[in-house]
C-alpha positions in Angstrom: 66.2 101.6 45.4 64.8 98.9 47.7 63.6 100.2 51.6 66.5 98.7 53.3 68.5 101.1 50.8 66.4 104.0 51.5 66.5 103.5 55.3 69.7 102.2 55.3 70.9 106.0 54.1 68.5 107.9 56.3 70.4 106.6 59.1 73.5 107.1 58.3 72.9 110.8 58.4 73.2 111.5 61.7 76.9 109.6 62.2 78.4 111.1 59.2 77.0 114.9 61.0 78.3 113.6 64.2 82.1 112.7 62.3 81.8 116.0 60.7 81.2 117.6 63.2 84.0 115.6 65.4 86.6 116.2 62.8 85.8 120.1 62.6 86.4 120.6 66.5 90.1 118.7 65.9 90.6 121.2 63.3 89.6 119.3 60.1 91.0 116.3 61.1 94.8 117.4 61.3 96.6 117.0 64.4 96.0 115.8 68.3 92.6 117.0 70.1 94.1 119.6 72.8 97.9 120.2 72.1 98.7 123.7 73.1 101.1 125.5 71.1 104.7 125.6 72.3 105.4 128.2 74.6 108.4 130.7 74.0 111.5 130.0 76.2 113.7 132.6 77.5 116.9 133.0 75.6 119.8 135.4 76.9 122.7 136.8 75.0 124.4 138.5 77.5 125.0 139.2 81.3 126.5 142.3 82.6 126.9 144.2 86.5 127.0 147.9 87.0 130.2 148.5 89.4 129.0 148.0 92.5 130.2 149.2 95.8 129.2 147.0 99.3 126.0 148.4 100.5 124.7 150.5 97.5 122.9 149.6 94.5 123.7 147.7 91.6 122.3 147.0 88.4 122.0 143.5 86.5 121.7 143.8 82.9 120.2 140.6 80.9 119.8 140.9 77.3 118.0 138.9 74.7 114.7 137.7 73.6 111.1 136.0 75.6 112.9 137.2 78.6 109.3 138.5 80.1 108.5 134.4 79.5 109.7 133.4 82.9 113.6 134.4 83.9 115.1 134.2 87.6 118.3 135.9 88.7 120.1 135.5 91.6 123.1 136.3 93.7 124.3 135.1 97.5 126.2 138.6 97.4 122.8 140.7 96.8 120.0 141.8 98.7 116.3 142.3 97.7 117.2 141.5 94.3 114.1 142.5 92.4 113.3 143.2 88.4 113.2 147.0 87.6 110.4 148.6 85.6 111.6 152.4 86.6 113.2 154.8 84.6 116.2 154.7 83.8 115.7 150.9 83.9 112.6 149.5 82.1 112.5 146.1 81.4 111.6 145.0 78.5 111.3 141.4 76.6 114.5 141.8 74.9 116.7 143.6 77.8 116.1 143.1 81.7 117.0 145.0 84.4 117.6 143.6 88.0 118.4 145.8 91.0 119.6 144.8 94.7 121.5 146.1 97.0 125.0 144.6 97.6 125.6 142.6 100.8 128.7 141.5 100.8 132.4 141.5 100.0 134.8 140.0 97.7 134.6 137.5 94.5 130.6 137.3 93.4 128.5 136.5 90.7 124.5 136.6 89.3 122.8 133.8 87.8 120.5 133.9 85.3 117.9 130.9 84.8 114.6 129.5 83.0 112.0 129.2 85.5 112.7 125.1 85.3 116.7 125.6 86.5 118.1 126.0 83.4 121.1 127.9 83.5 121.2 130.6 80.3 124.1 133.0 81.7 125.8 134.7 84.6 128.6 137.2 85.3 131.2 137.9 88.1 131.4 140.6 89.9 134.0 141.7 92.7 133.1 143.9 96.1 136.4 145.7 97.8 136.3 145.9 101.6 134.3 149.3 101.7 136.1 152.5 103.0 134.7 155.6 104.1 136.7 159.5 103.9 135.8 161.7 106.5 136.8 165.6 106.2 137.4 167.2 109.1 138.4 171.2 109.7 137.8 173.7 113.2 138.1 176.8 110.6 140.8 178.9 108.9 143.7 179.2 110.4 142.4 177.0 113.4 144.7 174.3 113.4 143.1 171.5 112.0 142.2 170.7 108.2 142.5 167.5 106.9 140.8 164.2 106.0 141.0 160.4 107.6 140.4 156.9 105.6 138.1 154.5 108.0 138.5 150.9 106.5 135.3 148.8 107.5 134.5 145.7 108.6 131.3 144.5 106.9 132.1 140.6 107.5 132.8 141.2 111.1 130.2 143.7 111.9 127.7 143.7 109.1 124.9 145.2 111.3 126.8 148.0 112.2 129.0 148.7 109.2 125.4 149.1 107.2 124.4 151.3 110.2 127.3 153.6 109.6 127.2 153.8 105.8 123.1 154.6 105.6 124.2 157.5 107.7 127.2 158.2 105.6 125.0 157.8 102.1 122.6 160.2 103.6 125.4 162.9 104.0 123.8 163.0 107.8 126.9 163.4 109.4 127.7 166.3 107.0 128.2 169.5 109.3 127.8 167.3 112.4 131.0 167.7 114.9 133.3 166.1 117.7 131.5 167.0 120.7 133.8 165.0 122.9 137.4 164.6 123.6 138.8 162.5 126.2 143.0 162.9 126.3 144.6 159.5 125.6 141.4 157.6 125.2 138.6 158.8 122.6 137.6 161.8 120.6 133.6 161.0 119.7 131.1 162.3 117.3 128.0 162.1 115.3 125.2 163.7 117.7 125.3 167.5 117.1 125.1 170.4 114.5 128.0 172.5 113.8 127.3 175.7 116.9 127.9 174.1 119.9 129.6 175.5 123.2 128.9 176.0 126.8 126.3 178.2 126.2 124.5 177.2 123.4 123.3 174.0 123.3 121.3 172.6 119.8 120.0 169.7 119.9 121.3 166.5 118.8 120.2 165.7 114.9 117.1 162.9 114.8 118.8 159.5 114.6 117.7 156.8 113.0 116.4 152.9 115.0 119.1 151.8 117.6 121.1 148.8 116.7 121.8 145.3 117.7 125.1 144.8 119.5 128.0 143.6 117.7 130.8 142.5 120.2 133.1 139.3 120.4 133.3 139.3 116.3 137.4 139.3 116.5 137.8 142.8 116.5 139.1 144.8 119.0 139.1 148.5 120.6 142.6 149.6 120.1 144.2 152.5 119.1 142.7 154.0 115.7 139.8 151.9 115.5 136.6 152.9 115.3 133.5 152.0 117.2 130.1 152.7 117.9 129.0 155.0 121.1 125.8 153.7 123.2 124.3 154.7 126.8 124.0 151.8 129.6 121.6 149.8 127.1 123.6 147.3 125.4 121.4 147.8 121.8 121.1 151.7 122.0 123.9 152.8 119.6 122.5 155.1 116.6 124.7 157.5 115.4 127.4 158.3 117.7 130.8 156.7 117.1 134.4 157.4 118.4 138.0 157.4 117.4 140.4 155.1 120.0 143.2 157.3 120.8 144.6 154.5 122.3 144.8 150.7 122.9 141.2 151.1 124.9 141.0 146.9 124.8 138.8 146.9 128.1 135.8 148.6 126.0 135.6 144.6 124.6 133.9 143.9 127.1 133.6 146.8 129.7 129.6 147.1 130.6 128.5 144.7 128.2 131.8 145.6 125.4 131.6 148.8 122.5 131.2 147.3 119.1 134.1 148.2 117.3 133.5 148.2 113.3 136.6 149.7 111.1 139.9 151.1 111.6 141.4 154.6 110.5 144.0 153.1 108.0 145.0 156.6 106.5 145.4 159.9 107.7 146.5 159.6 111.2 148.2 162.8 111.1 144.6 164.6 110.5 143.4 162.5 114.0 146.4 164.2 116.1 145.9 167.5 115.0 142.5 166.8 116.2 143.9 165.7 119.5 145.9 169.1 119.9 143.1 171.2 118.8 141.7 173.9 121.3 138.9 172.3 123.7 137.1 173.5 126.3 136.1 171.7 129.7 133.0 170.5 130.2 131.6 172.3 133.4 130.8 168.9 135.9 127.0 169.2 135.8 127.3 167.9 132.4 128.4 164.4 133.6 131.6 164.0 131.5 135.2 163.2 133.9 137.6 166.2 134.7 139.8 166.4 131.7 137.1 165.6 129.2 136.8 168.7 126.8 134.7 170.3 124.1 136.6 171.4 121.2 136.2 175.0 120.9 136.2 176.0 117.6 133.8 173.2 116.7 135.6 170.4 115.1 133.5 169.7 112.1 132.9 166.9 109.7 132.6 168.8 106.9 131.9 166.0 105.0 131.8 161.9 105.1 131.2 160.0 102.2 131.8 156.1 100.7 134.8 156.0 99.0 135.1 152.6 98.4 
């Protein structure tokens, strides 16, 4: 071997480490330097909706597989739509969970996405104007025992119809009682415990935040509607609401207008026993007109709750 030869081969040593070397880091030579591996896409096999009622939860259930790999669900007729990892509802990577609250009324649907838009499912769901049942007795024998439908107005009012109903899903008004009758123009409620009279005065149940207004919405204070009870500050209405005994159209707009947010649309007979029901005066230092009265035995709301 000559000394070109020898030296020749001594420095090639270094380039053939520096190819090995190169070809190890790419794997041995197969495939591109720094392709990631494919990432797994969300697939779904099926949508499905709890039966939802307007302002109460409801449950979106997405099945498949990858579906912790990047999945959004939405719905203009749900709020504070949010994935569930709680019992009952644990999501998995194979079934989902979704819960929100329900915001509004009529034909809806959920749609279910990949992160980039792509559209892998949805499902319909339909909301019926909500309705609430209100029992209503002033003891055995007393006169009055009955219940009344109030249909609400969520579209209309939607601040104060979801006022109403937290009270109403709370059971608050449960045991609370008409503490006000005016002849031929409102019987009102929703501020005391069962026990009231002249003489023994507990205090009105802890309310929740006052309102915002709701007035010049289309609707209307005549006879059998319902509407919300404030003092002289226009957004002050909590919990107190009354029954229009009669068309009462100048509360529209009477001292700023009474927000009027559903109408009794069964059971009027229960509202006139009410009206003929034993009441009591209120003495005049309690600041209510002549002929406004206390019902005496308490008219009670034994119970109010969601119907619809």
């Amino acid at each position: 071997m000559t000394l070109f030869q020898i030296l020749n081969r001594r420095a090639l040593h270094p380039v053939c480490a520096m190819l090995l070397a190169s070809l190890a880091a790419c794997g041995g030579g197969g495939g591109s330097a720094g392709t990631p591996a494919p990432v797994a896409q969300p697939v779904v096999s099926s949508t499905s909706v709890s039966a939802v009622r307007y302002s109460q939860a409801a449950v979106v259930t997405v099945q498949g597989s990858n579906l912790d790999a990047g999945l959004t669900v939405t719905s203009a007729g749900c709020k504070g739509l949010t994935l569930s990892s709680t019992a009952p509802y644990v999501s998995t990577a194979s079934t989902a969970y979704y819960k929100c609250t329900v915001s509004a009324v009529g034909a809806q649907s959920f749609s279910v996405a990949r992160s980039d838009g792509t559209l892998l499912g949805s499902a319909s769901y339909s909301v019926e104007v909500p309705q609430v049942t209100m029992t209503v007795s002033n003891g055995a024998g007393a006169g009055v025992s009955g219940s009344y439908v109030i249909t609400l107005e969520p579209t209309k009012a939607p601040v104060t119809v979801d006022n109403f109903l937290a009270y109403v899903n709370a059971a608050w008004y449960d045991g609370t009682i008409f503490h006000r009758h005016a002849p031929g123009f409102v019987l009102q409620a929703g501020a005391y415990p069962q026990g009231l009279s002249l003489t023994n005065m507990p205090l009105q149940k802890a309310s929740y935040a006052p309102i915002a207004l709701e007035v010049g919405k289309g609707l209307s204070n005549v006879q059998y509607t319902v509407a919300m009870a404030r003092t002289d500050v226009l957004n002050s209405a909590t919990s107190q609401f009354f029954i229009n005994l009669a068309n009462n159209s100048a509360l529209d707009t009477a001292s700023g207008g009474y927000a009027v947010f559903g109408t009794i649309t069964s059971g009027s007979t229960a509202v006139t026993a009410m009206q003929a029901a034993p009441c009591t005066v209120w003495p005049a230092f309690f600041n209510f007109s002549a002929t406004e009265c206390l019902p005496l035995p308490n008219l009670v709301i034994s119970s109010a709750v969601q119907t619809r």
